[in-house]
C-alpha positions in Angstrom: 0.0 0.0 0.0 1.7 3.5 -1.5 1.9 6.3 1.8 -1.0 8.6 -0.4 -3.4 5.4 0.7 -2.0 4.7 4.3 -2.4 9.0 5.0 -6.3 8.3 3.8 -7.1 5.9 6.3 -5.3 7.1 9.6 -7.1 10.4 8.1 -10.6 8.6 8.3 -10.0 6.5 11.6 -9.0 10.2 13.2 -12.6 11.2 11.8 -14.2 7.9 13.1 -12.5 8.5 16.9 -13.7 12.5 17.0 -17.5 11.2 15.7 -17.4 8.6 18.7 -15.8 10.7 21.2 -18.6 13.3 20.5 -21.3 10.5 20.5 -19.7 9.2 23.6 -19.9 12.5 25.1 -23.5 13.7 23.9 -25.0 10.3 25.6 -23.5 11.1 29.1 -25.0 14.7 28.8 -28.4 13.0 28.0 -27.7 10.3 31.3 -26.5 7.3 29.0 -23.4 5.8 30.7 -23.8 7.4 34.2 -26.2 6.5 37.2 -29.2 8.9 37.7 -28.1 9.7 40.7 -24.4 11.5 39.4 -26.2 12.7 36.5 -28.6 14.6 38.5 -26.2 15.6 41.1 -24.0 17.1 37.9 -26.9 19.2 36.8 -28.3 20.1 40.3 -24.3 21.9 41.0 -24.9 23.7 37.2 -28.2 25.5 38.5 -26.6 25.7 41.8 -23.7 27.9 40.2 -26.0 30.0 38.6 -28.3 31.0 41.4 -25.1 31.7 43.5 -23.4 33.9 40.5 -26.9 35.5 40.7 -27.3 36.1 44.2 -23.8 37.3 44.7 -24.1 40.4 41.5 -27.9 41.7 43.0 -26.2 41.8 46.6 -22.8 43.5 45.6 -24.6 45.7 43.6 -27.7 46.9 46.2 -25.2 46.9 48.8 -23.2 49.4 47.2 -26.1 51.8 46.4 -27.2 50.8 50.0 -23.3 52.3 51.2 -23.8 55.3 48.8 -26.9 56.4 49.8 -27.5 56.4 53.1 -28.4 52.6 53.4 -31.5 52.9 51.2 -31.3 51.4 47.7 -34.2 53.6 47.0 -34.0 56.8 49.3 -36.6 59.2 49.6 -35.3 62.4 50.9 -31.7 62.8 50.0 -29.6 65.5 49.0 -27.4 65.2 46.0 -23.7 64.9 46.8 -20.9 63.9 44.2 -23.9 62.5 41.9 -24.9 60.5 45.1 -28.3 60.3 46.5 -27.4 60.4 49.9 -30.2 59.9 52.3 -30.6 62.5 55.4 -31.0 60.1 58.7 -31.6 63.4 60.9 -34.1 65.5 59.7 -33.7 69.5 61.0 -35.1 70.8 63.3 -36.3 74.4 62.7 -34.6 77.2 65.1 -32.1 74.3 66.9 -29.0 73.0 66.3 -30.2 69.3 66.9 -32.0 66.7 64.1 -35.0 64.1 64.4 -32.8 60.8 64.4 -34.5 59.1 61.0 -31.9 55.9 60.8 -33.6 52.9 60.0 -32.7 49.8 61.8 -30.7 46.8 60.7 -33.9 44.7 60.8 -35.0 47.8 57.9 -32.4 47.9 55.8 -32.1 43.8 55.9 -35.5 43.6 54.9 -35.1 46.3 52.1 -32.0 44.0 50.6 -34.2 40.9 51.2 -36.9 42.7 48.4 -34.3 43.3 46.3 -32.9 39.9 45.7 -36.6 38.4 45.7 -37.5 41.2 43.1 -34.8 41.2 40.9 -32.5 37.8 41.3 -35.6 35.4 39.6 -35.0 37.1 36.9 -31.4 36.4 36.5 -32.5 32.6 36.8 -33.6 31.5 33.8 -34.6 27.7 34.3 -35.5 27.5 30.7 -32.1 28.2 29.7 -31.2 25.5 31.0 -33.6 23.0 29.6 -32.5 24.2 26.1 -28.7 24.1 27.1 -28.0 20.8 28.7 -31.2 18.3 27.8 -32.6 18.7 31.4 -34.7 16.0 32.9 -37.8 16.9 34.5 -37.9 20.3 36.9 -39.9 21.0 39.8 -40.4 24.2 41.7 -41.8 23.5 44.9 -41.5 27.2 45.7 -40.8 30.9 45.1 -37.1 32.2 45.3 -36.4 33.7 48.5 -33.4 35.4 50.5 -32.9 36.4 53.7 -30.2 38.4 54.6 -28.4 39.4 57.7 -25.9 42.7 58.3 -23.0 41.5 61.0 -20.4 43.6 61.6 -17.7 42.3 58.7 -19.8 40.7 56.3 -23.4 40.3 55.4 -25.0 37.0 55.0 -27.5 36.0 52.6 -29.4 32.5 53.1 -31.3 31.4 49.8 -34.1 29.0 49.3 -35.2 28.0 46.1 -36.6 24.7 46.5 -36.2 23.1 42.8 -36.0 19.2 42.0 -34.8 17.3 39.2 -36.3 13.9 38.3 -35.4 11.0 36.2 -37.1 8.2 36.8 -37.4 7.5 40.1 -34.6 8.8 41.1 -35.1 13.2 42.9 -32.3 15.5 43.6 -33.1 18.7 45.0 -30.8 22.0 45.5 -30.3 22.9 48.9 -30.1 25.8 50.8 -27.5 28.4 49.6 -25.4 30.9 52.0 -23.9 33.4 50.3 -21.1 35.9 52.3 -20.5 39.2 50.8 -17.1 40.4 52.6 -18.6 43.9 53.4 -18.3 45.3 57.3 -21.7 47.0 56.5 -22.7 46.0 60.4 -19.4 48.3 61.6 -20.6 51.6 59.5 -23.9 51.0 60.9 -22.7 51.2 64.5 -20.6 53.9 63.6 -23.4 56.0 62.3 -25.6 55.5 65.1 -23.2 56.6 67.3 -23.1 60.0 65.1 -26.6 60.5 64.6 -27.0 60.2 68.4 -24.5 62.9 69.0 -25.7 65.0 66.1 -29.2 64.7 67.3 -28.8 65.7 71.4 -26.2 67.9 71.0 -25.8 69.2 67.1 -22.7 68.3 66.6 -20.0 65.7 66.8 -16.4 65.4 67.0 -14.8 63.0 64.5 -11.2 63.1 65.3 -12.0 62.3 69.1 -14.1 59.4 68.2 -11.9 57.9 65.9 -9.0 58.1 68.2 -11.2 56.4 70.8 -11.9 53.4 68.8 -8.4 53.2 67.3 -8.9 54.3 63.5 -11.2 51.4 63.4 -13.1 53.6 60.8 -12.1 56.4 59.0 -14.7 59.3 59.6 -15.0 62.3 56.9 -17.3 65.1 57.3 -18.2 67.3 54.9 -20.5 70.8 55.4 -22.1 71.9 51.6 -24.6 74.6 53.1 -26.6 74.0 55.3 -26.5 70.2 55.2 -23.6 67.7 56.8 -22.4 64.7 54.6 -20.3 61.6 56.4 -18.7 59.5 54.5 -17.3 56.2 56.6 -14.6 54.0 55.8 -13.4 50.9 57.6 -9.9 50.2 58.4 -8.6 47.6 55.7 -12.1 47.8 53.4 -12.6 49.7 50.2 -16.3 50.0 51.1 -17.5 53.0 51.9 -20.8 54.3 53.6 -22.7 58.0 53.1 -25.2 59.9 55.0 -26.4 63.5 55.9 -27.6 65.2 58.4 -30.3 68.0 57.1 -29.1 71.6 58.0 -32.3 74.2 59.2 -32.1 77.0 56.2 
């Protein structure tokens, strides 16, 4: 046999393995060749991924409107400051120096982030994607998407349940609950600010240099005074993250 002839067939046998590698590998995505069970663990971590990726872009994002606007995603009266909404959380008083103390709680602002997420991260999960994607057995949802977060002083936590099931046969997996941990010391500002609104609302004022030598430059304190207003901006030691708020001036 001349080389022309022996080139020719190692050329088809390479085409013969590829078509039966592909084959090989298009039966395993459909469950041929692997146990129910790992083949619906396997796609049951592929949704999983994607409601994590999910939940983790919403939070960073609301989180960070949340630090530049006063804690609100949505705040409704605010003064504009360096293109920033930021919310007033003591309200003048007219003809005194002190403010009504308007700061929310954490339980408030928690629950403003938890409508956030259920509003907006369903929509980022698009189960039908994945149907059309990766030949998907059978899907249950058992019920709605929901979050539940919670501020602490260096992070925030964010527990998911999204009860969906995937069936073949008669075999079930179902995705379990999902904690998400955004590394942002949210809970630190928080205390911080309520220590400032305190002092801005008895007394009208409040001295940032003493305080943050009292706590040890835990957090970085700027104030700002763009008539008649007051805008703080907070910044924890070792964190980029940064947290504004105003106190409303009396014109």
């Amino acid at each position: 046999m001349d080389k022309r002839g022996q080139v020719t067939i190692f050329i088809i046998l390479g085409f013969v393995i590829l078509i039966l590698i592909i084959l090989i590998l298009s039966l395993r995505d459909v469950g041929y060749g692997i146990s129910p069970q790992k083949y619906l663990d396997n796609k049951i971590n592929i949704i999983q991924d994607d409601v994590k990726s999910c939940v983790e872009s919403y939070a960073k994002t609301a989180l960070i409107n949340m630090g530049n606007q006063g804690g609100s995603i949505n705040p409704g009266k605010y003064v504009l400051y360096e293109g920033r909404k930021v919310q007033y959380l003591c309200s003048a008083i007219p003809g005194s120096v002190q403010c009504l103390n308007l700061m929310p709680s954490n339980k408030n602002i928690e629950k403003e982030l938890d409508n956030f997420l259920n509003t907006n991260v369903p929509d980022c999960i698009d189960i039908n994607k994945f149907k059309e994607q990766y030949s998907f057995p059978e899907i249950k949802i058992e019920k709605s998407f929901q979050a539940v977060s919670s501020i602490n002083k260096t992070n925030v936590v964010i527990k998911v349940s999204y009860p969906i099931t995937l069936v073949k046969g008669t075999t079930q997996v179902s995705l379990s609950d999902i904690t998400e941990t955004i590394d942002i010391p949210l809970g630190q500002l928080l205390d911080t600010t309520y220590d400032i609104i305190d002092s801005e609302a008895r007394t009208g004022t409040f001295f940032n240099l003493q305080y943050m030598l009292a706590n040890r430059g835990e957090v970085e304190i700027y104030k700002d005074t763009p008539y008649p207003d007051k805008v703080y901006v907070l910044n924890a030691r070792d964190s980029d993250y940064k947290f504004y708020f105003a106190i409303e001036g009396a014109l």
